[in-house]
N, C-alpha and C positions, 0 to 999 in steps of 0.2 A: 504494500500500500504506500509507504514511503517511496519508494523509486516510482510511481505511480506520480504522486504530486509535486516531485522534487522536480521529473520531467514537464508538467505542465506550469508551474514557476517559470520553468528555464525557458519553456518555450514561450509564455506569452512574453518575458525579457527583452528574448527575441524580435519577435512579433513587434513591438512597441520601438524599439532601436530600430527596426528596420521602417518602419511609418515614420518614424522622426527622421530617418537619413534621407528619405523620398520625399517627405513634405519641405525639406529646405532644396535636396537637389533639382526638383521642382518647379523653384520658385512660391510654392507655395507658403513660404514664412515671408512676411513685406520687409524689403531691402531699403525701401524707399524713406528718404526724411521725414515728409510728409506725412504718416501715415502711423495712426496709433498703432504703439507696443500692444505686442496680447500680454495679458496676465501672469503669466507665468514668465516671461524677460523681464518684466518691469523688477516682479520680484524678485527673480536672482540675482539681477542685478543688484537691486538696492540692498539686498541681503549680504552678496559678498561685498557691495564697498563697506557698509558699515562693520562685517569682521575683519574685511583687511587694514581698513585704519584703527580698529580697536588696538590690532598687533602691532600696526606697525607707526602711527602715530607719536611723533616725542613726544614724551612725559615731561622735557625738560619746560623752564618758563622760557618766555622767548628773550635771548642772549642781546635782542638790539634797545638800547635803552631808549625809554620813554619822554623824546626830546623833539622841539619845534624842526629839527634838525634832519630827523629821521622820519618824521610822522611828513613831512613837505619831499623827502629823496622816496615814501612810500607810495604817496600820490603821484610823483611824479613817473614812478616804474607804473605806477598803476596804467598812468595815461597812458604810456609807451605800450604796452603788453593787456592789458585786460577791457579797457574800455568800452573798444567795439563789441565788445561781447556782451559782457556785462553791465555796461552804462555808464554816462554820466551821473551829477550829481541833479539834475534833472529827473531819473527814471525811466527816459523816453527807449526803446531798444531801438537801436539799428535797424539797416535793410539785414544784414549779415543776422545779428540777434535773434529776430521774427523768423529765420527759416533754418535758424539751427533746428535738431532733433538730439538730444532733448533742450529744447526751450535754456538758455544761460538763465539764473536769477537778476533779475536787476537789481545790483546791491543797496542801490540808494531807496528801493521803496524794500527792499528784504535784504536789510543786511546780516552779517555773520558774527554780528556782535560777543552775540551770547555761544560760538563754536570755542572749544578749547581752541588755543591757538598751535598748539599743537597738530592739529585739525587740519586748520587752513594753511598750516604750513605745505604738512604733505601731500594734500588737494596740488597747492601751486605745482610743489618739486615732483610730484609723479605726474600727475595730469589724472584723468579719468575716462577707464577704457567706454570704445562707444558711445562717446560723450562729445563735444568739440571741443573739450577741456585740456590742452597739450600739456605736457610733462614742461620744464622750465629748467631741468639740475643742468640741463647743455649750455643752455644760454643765458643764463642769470646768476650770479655769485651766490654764496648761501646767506650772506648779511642783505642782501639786496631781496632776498626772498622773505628774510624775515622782517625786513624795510615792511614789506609788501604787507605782510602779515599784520603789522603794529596799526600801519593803517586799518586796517580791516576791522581788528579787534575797537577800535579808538574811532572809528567813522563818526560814531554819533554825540565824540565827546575832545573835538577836536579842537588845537591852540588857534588862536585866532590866524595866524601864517599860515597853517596846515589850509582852515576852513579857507581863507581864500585861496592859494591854490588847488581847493576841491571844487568849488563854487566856479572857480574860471575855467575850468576843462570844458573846453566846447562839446555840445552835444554831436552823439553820432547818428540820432532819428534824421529818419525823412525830410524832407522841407524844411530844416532847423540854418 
């Protein structure tokens, strides 16, 4: 009786691996930007990033100190590297923004305030697969990422130098 059910186990296995290899070779899983996640990508997606930055997230506090100095070189990496995605201090998203999949957050109307910074560190220096979220550790120092970072953490509690260099970042919407 066991070699009985152990064989029908194995085979529906089967059965279901091989409908999951035909429904992407296919075409039948949507490739497309446009075009809502089914249920079950959304979820492992969101499932593995949140244990992979549980893991792999510093624990440390962020090492760039908390100065008009740092908080105006974070906004300004900001402008350079995140903006079009993510936004101005505006809100407005982009042409680029509006037809990413998954949608960037606009950080000025939902910021990351309240993420460990830990967090949004390794958001920045990995990237996010499947996302248009690019990795950064190639192209941006590690002090300049945690520049990046202090802004982030600080957006909504910014030195007056900072807020005007976040206030003058020209918007990247449409008709703006």
């Amino acid at each position: 009786m066991f070699k009985g059910i152990a064989t029908g186990v194995l085979a529906t296995l089967v059965l279901g691996l091989l409908g999951a290899y035909l429904c992407v070779v296919m075409g039948l899983m949507p490739a497309n930007a446009d075009a809502k996640p089914p249920r079950l990508e959304s979820w492992a997606a969101r499932k593995s990033l949140h244990a992979t930055i549980a893991r792999e997230a510093p624990k440390i506090p962020n090492p760039v100190a908390m100065s008009d100095v740092n908080l105006i070189a974070g906004v300004k990496l900001y402008a350079a590297n995140c903006v079009v995605c993510h936004g101005a201090a505006d809100g407005a998203p982009s042409n680029i923004a509006t037809g990413l999949y998954q949608h960037a957050p606009q950080l000025a109307k939902r910021p990351v305030t309240d993420d460990e910074e830990g967090v949004t560190y390794w958001k920045i220096y990995h990237g996010i697969r499947m996302t248009g979220m690019p990795s950064y550790r190639a192209t941006l120092k590690e002090t300049q990422i945690w520049q990046i970072t202090l802004f982030l953490k600080h957006m909504n509690e910014l030195t007056p130098g900072a807020e005007k260099a976040w206030k003058s970042l020209p918007s990247q919407a449409p008709g703006t």
